[in-house]
N, C-alpha and C positions, 0 to 999 in steps of 0.2 A: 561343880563341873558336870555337867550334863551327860551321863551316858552313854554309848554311840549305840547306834540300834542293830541287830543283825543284817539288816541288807547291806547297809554303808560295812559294816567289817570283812560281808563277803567280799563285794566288791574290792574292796581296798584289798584283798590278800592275792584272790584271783584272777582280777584284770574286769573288761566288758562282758566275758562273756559267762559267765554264772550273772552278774547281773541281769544282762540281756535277757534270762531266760526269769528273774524274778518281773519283769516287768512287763515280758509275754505272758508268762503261765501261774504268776502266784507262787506263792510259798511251798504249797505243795510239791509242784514239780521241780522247783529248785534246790528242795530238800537231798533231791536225789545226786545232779551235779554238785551240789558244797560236799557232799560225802567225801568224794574224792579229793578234796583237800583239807578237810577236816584237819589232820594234822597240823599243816602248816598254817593255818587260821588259830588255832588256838596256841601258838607259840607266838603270834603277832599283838602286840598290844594295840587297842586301837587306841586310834589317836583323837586327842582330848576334843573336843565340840567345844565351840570359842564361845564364851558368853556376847551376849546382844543386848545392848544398851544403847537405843540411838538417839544419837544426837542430831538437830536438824540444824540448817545451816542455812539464810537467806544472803542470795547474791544477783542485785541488779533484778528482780523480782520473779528468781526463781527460788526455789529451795529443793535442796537436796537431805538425802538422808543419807548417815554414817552410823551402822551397826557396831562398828568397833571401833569408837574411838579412843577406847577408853585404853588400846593397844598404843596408842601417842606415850602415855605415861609408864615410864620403863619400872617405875618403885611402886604399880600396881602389882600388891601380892597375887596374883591371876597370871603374871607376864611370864617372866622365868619358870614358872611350873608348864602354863603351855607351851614355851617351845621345849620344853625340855620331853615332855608326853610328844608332842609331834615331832620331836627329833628321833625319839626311840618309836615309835610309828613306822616311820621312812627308814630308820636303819633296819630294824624287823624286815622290811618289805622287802630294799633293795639286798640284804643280805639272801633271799631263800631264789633270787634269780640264779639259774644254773650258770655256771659259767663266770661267775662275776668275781670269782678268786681269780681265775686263770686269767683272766683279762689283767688286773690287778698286777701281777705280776709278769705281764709283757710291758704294761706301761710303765712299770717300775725301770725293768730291763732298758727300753726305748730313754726313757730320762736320761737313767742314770748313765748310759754313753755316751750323752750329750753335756760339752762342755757348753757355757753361757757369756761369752763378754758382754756387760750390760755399755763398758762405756768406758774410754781412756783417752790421757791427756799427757801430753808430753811438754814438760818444764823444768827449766834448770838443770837442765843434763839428765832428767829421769824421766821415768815412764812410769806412769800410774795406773792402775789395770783393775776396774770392776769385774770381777769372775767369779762365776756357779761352776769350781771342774767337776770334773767328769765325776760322779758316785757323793758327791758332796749333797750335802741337805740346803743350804744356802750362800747367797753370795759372800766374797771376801773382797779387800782391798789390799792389793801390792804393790810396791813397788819395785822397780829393776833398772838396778844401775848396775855398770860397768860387765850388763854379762848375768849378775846376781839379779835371782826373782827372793824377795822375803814380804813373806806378811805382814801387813801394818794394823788393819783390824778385823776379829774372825767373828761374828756376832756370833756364830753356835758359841763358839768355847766360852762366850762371855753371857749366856743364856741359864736358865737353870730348870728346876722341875717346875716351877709355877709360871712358867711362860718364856715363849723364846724372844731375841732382839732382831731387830731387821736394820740393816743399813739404810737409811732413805734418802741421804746426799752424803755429797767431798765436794772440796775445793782446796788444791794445793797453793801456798804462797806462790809469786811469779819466780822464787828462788828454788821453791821447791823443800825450803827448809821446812816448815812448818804446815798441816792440813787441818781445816776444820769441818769437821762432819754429824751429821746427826741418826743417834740412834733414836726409837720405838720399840713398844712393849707391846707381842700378841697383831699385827698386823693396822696397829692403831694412826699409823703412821705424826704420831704425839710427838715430835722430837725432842730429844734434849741436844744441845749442842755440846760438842766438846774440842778440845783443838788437841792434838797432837806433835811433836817433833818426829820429825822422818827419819833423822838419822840413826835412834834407839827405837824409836816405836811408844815414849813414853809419852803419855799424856801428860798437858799442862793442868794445872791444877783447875780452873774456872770451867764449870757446868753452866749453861743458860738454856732454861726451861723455855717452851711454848715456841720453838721454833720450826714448825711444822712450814716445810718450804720456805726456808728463812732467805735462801737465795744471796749467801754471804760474797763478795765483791774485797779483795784486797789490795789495799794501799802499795805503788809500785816496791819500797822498800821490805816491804811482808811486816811492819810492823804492828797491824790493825785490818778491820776489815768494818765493813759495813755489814748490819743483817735486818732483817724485819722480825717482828715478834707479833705473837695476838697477843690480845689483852681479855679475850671474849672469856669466860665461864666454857669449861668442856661441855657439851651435849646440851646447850642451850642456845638456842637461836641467831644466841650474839658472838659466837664462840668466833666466826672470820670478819665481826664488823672490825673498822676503828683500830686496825691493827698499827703499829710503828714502828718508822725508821730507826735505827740505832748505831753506835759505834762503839764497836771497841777494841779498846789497846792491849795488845799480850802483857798480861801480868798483873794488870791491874782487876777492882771487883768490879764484877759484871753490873751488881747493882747500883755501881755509879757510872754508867754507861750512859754518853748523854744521849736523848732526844732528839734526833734531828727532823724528825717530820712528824705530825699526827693532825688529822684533823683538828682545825680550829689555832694551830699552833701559830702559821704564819697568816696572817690576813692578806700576803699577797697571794697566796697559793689554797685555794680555797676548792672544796672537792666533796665528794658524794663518801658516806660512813663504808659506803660495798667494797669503794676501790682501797688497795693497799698499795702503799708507799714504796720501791725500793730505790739502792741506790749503785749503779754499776759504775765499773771503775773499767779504763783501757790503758793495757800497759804502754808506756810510752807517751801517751799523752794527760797532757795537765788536766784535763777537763772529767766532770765525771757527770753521767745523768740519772736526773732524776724518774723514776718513771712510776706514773700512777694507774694503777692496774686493774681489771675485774675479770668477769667471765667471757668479755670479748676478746675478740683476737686482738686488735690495735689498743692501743696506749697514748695515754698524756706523757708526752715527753716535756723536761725542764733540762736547764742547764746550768753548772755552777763551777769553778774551781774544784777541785779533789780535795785541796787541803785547806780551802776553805770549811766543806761538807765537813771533814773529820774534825775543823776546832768549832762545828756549828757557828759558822756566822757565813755561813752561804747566802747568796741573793737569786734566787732561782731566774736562770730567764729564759720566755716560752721558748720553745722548739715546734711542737707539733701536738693539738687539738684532738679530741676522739675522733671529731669531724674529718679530717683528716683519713682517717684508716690506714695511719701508720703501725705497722705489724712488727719490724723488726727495725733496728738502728745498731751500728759501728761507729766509733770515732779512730780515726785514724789521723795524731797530730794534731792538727788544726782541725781540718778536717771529719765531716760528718757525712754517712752515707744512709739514707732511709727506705727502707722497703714500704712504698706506698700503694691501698686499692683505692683511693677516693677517684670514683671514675674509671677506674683501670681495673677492672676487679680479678686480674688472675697478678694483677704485683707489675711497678715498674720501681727503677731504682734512681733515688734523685740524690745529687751533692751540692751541699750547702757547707757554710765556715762556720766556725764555732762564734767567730770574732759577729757574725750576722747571720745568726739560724734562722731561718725559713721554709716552709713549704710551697707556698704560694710564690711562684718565682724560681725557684730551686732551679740546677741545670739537672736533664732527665739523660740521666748514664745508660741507664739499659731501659728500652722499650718495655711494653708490653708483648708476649710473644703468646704463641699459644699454648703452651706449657705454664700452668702455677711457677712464681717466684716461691717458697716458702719461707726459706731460712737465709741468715746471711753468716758470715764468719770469717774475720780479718786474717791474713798471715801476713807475710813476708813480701810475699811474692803477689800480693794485691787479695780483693775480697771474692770466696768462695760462695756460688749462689748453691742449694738445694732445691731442687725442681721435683713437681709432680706432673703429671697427668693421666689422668681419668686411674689412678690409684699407683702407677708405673712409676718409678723415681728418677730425676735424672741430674748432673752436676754441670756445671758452668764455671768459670771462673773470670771477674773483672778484672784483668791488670793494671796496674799504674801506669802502663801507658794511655788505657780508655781501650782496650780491645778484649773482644768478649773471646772465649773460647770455648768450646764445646768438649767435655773428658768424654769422652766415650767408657762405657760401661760393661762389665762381661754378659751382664745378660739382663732379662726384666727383673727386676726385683726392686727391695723396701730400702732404701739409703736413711742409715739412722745414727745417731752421737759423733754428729761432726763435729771435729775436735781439729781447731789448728791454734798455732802461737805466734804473735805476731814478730818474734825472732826469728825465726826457721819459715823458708819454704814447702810449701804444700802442705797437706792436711791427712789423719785421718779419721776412718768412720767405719761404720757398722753395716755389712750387704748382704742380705740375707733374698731368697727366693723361694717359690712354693715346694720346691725339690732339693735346694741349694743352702743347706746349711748356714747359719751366717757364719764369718770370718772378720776380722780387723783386716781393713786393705789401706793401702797408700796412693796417694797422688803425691808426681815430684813435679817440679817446677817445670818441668816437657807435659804435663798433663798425662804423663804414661801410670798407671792405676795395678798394682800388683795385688796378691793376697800376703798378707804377713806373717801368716799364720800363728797367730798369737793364741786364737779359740782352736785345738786340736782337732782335726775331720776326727767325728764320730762313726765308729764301723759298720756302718748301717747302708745296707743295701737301698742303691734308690731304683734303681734300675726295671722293676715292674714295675712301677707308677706312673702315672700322668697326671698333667695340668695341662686345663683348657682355659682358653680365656674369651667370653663369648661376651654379645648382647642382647639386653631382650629390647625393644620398642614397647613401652608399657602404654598405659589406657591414655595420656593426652600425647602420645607420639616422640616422647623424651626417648633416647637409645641410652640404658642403666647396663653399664659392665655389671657382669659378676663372674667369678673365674670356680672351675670344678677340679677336685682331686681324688683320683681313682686308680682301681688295679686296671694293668693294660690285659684286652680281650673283654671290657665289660660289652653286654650287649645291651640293647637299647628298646626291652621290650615292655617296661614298666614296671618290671618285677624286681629291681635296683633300690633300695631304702639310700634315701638321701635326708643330712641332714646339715639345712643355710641357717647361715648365720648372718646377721645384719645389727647395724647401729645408727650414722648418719643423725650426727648432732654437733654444736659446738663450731664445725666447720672443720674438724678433724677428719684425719682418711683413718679410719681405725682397721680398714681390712686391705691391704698394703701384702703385695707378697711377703711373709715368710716361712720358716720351716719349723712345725710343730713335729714333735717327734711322737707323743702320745697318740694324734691321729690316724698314724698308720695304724695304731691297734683296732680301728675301728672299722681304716678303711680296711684290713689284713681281715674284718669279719662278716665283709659282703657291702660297706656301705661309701656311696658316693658323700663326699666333705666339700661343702662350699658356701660362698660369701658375696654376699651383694651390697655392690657399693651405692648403695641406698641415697636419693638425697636431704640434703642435709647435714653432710660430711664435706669437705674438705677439695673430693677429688679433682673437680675441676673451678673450683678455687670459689670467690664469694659467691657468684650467682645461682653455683648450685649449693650453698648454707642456703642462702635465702630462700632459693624456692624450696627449702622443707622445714623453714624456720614457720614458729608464730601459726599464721592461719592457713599458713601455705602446710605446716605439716605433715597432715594425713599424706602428700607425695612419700612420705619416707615409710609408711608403712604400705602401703600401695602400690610403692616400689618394690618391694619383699613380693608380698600378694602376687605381682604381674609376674614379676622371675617363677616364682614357683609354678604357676600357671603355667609358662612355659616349657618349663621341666618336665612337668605333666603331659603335655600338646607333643613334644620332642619326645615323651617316650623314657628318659632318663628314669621316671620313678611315677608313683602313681599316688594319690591323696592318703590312701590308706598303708603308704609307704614311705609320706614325708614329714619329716621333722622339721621346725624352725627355732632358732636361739638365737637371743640377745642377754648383754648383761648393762647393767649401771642406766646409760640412758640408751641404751640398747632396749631396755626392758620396755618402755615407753612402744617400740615398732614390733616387739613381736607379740605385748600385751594386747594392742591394739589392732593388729592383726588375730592373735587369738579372738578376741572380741566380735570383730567383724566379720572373721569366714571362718568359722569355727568346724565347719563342717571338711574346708581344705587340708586338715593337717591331725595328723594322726597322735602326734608329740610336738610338745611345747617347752622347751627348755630355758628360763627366765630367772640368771643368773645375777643376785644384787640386784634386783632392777625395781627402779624408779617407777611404781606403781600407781600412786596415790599425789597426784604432782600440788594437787588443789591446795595440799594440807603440809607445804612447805616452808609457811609458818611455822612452825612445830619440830623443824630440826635443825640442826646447826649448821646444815651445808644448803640453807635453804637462799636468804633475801641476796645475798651475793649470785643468785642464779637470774634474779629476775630480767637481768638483760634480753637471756636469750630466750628463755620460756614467757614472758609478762610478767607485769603484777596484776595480784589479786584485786587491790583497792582501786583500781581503774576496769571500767567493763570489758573493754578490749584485752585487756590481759587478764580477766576473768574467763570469755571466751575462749581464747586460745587456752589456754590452763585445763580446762574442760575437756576440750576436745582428746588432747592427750591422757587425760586420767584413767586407766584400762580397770582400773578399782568402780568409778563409777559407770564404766561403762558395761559392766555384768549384768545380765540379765538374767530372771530365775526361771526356772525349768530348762534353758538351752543345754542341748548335745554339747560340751564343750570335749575337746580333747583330752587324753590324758597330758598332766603338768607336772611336772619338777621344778619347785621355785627353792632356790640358796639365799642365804646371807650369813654374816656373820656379825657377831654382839659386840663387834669394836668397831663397826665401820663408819668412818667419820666422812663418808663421801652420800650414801643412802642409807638411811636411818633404819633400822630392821623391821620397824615397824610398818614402810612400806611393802615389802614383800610378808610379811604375816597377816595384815590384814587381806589382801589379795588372796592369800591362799586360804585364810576364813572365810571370804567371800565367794570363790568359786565352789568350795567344797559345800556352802549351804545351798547354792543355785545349780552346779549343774543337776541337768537330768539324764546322762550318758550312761552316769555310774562308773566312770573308768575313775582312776587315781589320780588322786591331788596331790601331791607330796612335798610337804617343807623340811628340808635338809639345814640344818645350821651348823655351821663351825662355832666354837665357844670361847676358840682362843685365835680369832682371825676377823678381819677385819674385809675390806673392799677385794681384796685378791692381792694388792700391791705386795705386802708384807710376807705371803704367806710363803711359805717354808715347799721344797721341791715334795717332800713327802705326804704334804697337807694338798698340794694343787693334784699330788698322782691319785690319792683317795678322790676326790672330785671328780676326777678326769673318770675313773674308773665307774663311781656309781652314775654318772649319765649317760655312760657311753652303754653301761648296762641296763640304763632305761630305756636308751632308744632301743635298742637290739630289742629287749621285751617288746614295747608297745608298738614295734614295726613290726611284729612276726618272725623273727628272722629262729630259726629252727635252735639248738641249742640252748637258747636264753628264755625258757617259756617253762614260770614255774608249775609245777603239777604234773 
C-alpha cells in the first residue's frame, strides 16, 4: 500500500487552505502554516492510497478505463484493510472538528424525544403498531387490544454483541390470530421469516430463509399465506433473479412448501428472470392475484382462485400487460379496481369483473385529474385514493356508490402507511410536515380526519422555524419546487450555508414533507436545510419520471444545479456557502452535479450512492435495475449508463469540492464498492486539495436497518462536515 505523501496528509488534516498555500508558494512556505497544526496531523492517520490496476473496457467502440476494479472483488486481501485505513482516516478527521461532540449530543437529545410510528394496521379487534418510542434504539411491534399495549417483537432485546436485528416486515392473519414477520442481521435487510401467535407472543416453530421483501399475503381463514423467496447466491449478481412463489401452511416444513410460480414453471405464464412473482390475497373475496413485478412502477397482473393458488393447480388469467401501466389493483368481491397511466400518466381508476378482466374496455371510475393517483386501498366504506402533487399529499375516497370525495387535510404535508380493512370504515395513515411531526390520524366514514395520537408530540419547540415552499424555472423553462427550512429572522445576504438535497429516480417523491428532528441541530447552527424535487421522481406523476429517466436524465441533476443557482441569484447563500446531498440513487444527481460544476458547491455529501452505474454487472442489486437505467448490452442503454456514471465522469487535476462519501459492508441495495471506488477516484484527480472522505459503517447496511444511534453518529459527522467546509465559525479545526 502506497504511502500518502506530505501535501495530501496536510491537506486531509487541515482543509484548502495549508493546501492552498503549498500550491502558491512550495514547500517552504507552507512549512510555516502546517506548524500550526502539527499536532493534530500527526494524530491523524492517513488514509491508505488505493492501489491502480486498470482494467479497460470496450463498449459499442469506445473504451474506457477502470483503475480500481479490482475493488469489485470484496475477498481481495486489499479491500477490508482499505476501508478499514480509510475509515480511521475520516474518523481521525471528523473527530478533531470542534464542536462535533456537542452537536452529537443535541442530535442525540432531538432523537431521542422523538417517538416514530413506522406503520399500523388494524384487524380482528386489534391494533398493530410499528414504533421507535421516545429514547429507544430501534423500532418494536405491539399490539393493543381491549385498552392493553404489549410487545410482540423487540429486535434490540433479541440482538447481541456481534450484530443487532432489524425488523423489515409484519403481516397479521385477517383474525389477527397469528403474524408473520421478518427479521435481518446488521442492516442486511436478509430476512428470515418467522410466524408468531399474538395471543402469547410465542413464536411458531418454522424459520424460512431468503425472504427479503417476501411480501407474505394470507388465506381469509389465517391458515397459510403466500410468500416469494430468492433463490439468487447473497452478493452475486443473481442474488434477485428467478426469485419464487410459494405457500405455506402453519405447522407444516417450510421445505415442502410448494412452488407456485417460477420461471419456466407454467408454459402459460411465461416472463423475464428480473421480474418476481407474488401472490395477493383480498379479504372477502375468492380471487387472488397474481402479480409479476421489477423495478417499474406497473405490474403484470394474472388472475386465479385463492384456493385454487394455495393447492397449486391455479390457471392464471390475464388481467393487465406492463404495457398497460397498471400501478396499483383492489379486488373487492367480484369486483376489480385498477390504478392505470397507460395514456393518463398522473393515474385514472378503471372497474372491471373478475368473471371478464380487462383493461382495454374497462368502465374509467375516476378520471384523470391534476393531482398523481398513487396508491389505492379497499375498506368498508369503498376504495381510498392517496394523492400527490408537485410533492404535496392529498386523499380521496371512491364510494360504492361511484362518488368521489375530497378529505381535506390539516395542512401540506407527506401522507404515508395507509392502512384500511375491508371490514371497518375509513382508514388510517401516517401525516407528517416540514415542522409538523408525524402522528397516526384517522378518517371516519364522514371523511372528517383526526390525530390519534398514537406517535406522542415530541417536546420540541417548533416555533422559531420556517418552511418555504418556492420554485425555481431551470434552464429549458420546467418550474421544479423545492421547499427551505430555517431559523425565523434569517437574512438574505449570502452569508447563510445551505445545504439541498435531491434524488429523483424510479418515479418516486423521495422528498415529500416531513419532520427530521436531527435537522434542527444544524439548522439551530446557522444553516438553511433544503430539498429539490428534482425530475425524475414521482412528483408530478409519469411525465415528470420520464423526463429525467434514460437520456433524458441529466434534467435530474440540472435540476439541483438551476435550484442552487438560484439560491445564489436570491441571496439565500453563496457557492462557497453551499452544500449539496444525495443518497442511494440520489448519489447518481449530486455525483453528477459534483462533476459538472464543481466549482458551484463548497460540500458534497453522497450518501450510499450509486456511483459507478456502468459496472452493475458486478452486484446483486444490479440486472433487475435495468429497466430504468438501460442495459449495458444494447448501445442505447450503454449510452444512458454513461451519462449517469459520476465514477467515469472525474476528471484529473479539477478543483473539485470537498466530499463525504458513506456506505456500509451489508448493503444489499449499492454494493460498497460503488462509493469506494469514487472516493479513490476523486482523491487521485482532484486538484483543490480539500478532503475526500470515506466514512463506513461495518455493521450497517443501506440506512434501512440502521439502528437510532447508528443514523445519530452519521447525522452528526455530516452535519460537522458541512459546518467545517462552509466556514461556519466554531467548527474550524486548528
Amino acid at each position: 500500500m502506497s504511502k500518502i505523501n506530505r501535501r495530501e496528509l496536510i491537506a486531509r488534516a487541515t482543509g484548502a487552505a495549508v493546501a492552498a498555500v503549498l500550491t502558491r508558494r512550495g514547500e517552504a512556505a507552507a512549512a510555516a502554516a502546517a506548524a500550526t497544526v502539527a499536532a493534530a496531523a500527526t494524530t491523524i492517520p492517513p488514509a491508505p492510497v488505493a492501489r491502480v490496476a486498470v482494467v479497460t473496457d470496450s463498449y459499442f467502440g469506445e473504451t474506457l478505463r477502470d483503475p480500481y476494479r479490482w475493488m469489485e472483488n470484496d475477498q481481495d486481501p486489499e479491500w477490508l484493510p482499505y476501508l478499514k485505513g480509510q475509515n480511521a482516516h475520516t474518523r481521525a478527521v471528523l473527530d478533531t472538528i470542534p464542536g462535533r461532540d456537542k452537536l452529537l449530543a443535541r442530535i442525540q437529545q432531538l432523537s431521542g424525544d422523538l417517538a416514530l410510528t413506522r406503520r399500523v394496521q388494524r384487524t380482528g379487534g386489534r391494533l398493530f403498531i410499528e414504533q421507535r418510542p421516545a429514547g429507544a434504539d430501534n423500532y418494536r411491534l405491539f399490539v393493543e387490544e381491549h385498552g392493553v399495549r404489549r410487545v410482540l417483537v423487540d429486535p434490540t432485546a433479541l440482538s447481541s454483541t456481534s450484530g443487532h436485528l432489524s425488523l423489515d416486515w409484519w403481516h397479521p392473519s385477517p383474525d389477527g390470530a397469528y403474524l408473520v414477520y421478518g427479521l435481518s442481521k446488521d442492516g442486511s435487510e436478509d430476512s428470515v421469516l418467522h410466524v408468531l401467535r399474538t395471543a402469547d407472543g410465542i413464536d411458531l416453530p418454522e424459520r424460512i430463509a431468503n425472504t427479503e421483501a417476501a411480501n407474505p399475503a394470507w388465506l381469509d381463514d389465517g391458515s397459510g399465506f403466500f410468500y416469494n423467496q430468492l433463490t439468487g447466491k447473497v452478493d452475486t449478481p443473481e442474488r434477485y433473479l428467478d426469485s419464487q412463489a410459494r405457500f405455506h401452511r402453519l405447522g407444516t416444513d417450510p421445505a415442502s412448501d410448494p412452488i407456485l410460480m417460477k420461471r419456466g414453471l407454467d408454459p402459460a405464464v411465461q416472463y423475464e428472470k428480473i421480474q418476481a412473482p407474488a401472490i395477493e390475497t383480498f379479504y372477502g373475496s375468492r380471487y387472488a392475484l397474481l402479480t409479476l413485478s421489477d423495478v417499474r412502477r406497473e405490474s403484470r397482473l394474472l388472475l386465479a382462485p385463492g384456493a385454487d393458488a394455495a393447492a397449486n393447480r391455479a390457471r392464471w388469467l390475464p388481467v393487465a400487460a406492463f404495457e398497460d401501466e397498471v400501478t396499483d389493483a383492489v379486488i373487492d368481491g367480484e369486483t376489480i379496481y385498477l390504478l392505470a397511466e397507460q395514456g393518463h400518466p398522473r393515474g385514472r381508476i378503471l372497474r372491471t369483473t373478475a368473471a371478464a378482466p380487462r383493461v382495454t374496455g374497462a368502465e374509467e371510475v375516476v378520471a384523470q385529474g391534476s393531482a398523481v393517483i398513487e396508491a389505492l386501498a379497499r375498506a368498508r366504506d369503498g376504495v381510498y385514493l392517496r394523492m400527490m402533487d408537485g410533492g404535496i399529499a392529498g386523499l380521496k375516497r371512491l364510494g360504492r356508490d361511484g362518488r368521489i370525495t375530497d378529505i381535506a387535510l390539516p395542512f401540506d404535508g407527506t401522507l404515508t402507511a395507509l392502512a384500511t380493512n375491508s371490514t371497518e370504515e375509513g382508514a388510517l395513515f401516517s401525516f407528517a410536515g416540514w415542522l409538523n411531526p408525524a402522528d397516526i390520524w384517522s378518517v371516519d366514514a364522514a371523511g372528517k380526519v383526526a390525530a390519534t395520537g398514537l406517535t406522542p408530540r415530541p417536546p420540541i419547540d417548533v416555533s422559531g422555524y420556517r418552511s418555504e415552499r418556492r420554485f425555481a424555472t431551470v434552464r429549458d423553462g420546467t418550474r421544479v419546487p423545492y421547499s427551505l427550512i430555517y431559523r425565523k429572522g434569517l437574512k438574505r445576504d449570502g452569508g447563510t450555508p445551505a445545504w439541498i438535497s435531491a434524488y429523483g429516480s424510479y418515479g418516486l417523491t423521495a422528498f415529500a414533507p416531513s419532520f427530521n428532528a436531527r435537522t434542527l441541530a444544524l439548522i439551530d447552527a446557522g444553516f438553511i436545510v433544503g430539498y429539490a424535487n428534482v425530475r425524475g421522481g414521482g412528483d408530478y406523476g409519469r411525465e415528470w419520471h420520464k423526463a429525467g429517466q434514460l437520456m433524458n436524465k441529466p434534467n435530474t441533476w440540472r435540476d439541483l444545479i438551476d435550484v442552487c443557482q438560484e439560491l445564489c441569484k436570491l441571496k439565500y447563500t453563496a457557492p462557497e456557502r453551499l452544500a449539496i446531498g444525495g443518497r442511494s440513487a440520489g448519489g447518481i444527481t449530486v455525483g453528477r452535479a459534483l462533476t459538472e460544476r464543481p466549482e458551484l458547491f463548497a460540500a458534497v455529501i453522497d450518501g450510499v450512492g450509486w456511483s459507478n452505474p456502468l459496472r452493475y454487472v458486478a452486484e446483486q442489486n444490479g440486472y433487475g435495475e435495468e429497466p430504468e437505467w438501460g442495459a449495458i448490452s444494447e448501445e442505447s442503454g450503454y449510452r444512458a449508463l454513461k451519462l449517469i456514471d459520476s465514477y467515469q465522469a472525474v476528471q484529473d487535476g479539477v478543483a473539485y469540492p470537498a466530499v463525504l462519501l458513506t456506505t456500509g459492508v451489508t448493503d444489499p441495495r449499492v454494493a460498497p464498492f460503488h462509493v469506494a471506488k469514487m472516493a479513490a477516484r476523486l482523491e487521485a484527480a482532484s486538484g483543490s486539495g480539500k478532503p475526500i472522505l470515506l466514512r463506513i459503517d461495518f455493521d450497517a447496511g443501506h440506512g434501512i436497518g440502521s439502528t437510532r444511534s447508528q443514523q445519530d453518529r452519521e447525522a452528526a459527522d455530516t452535519y460537522a462536515f458541512l459546518l467545517w467546509r462552509t466556514g461556519v465559525k466554531g467548527y474550524q479545526p486548528g
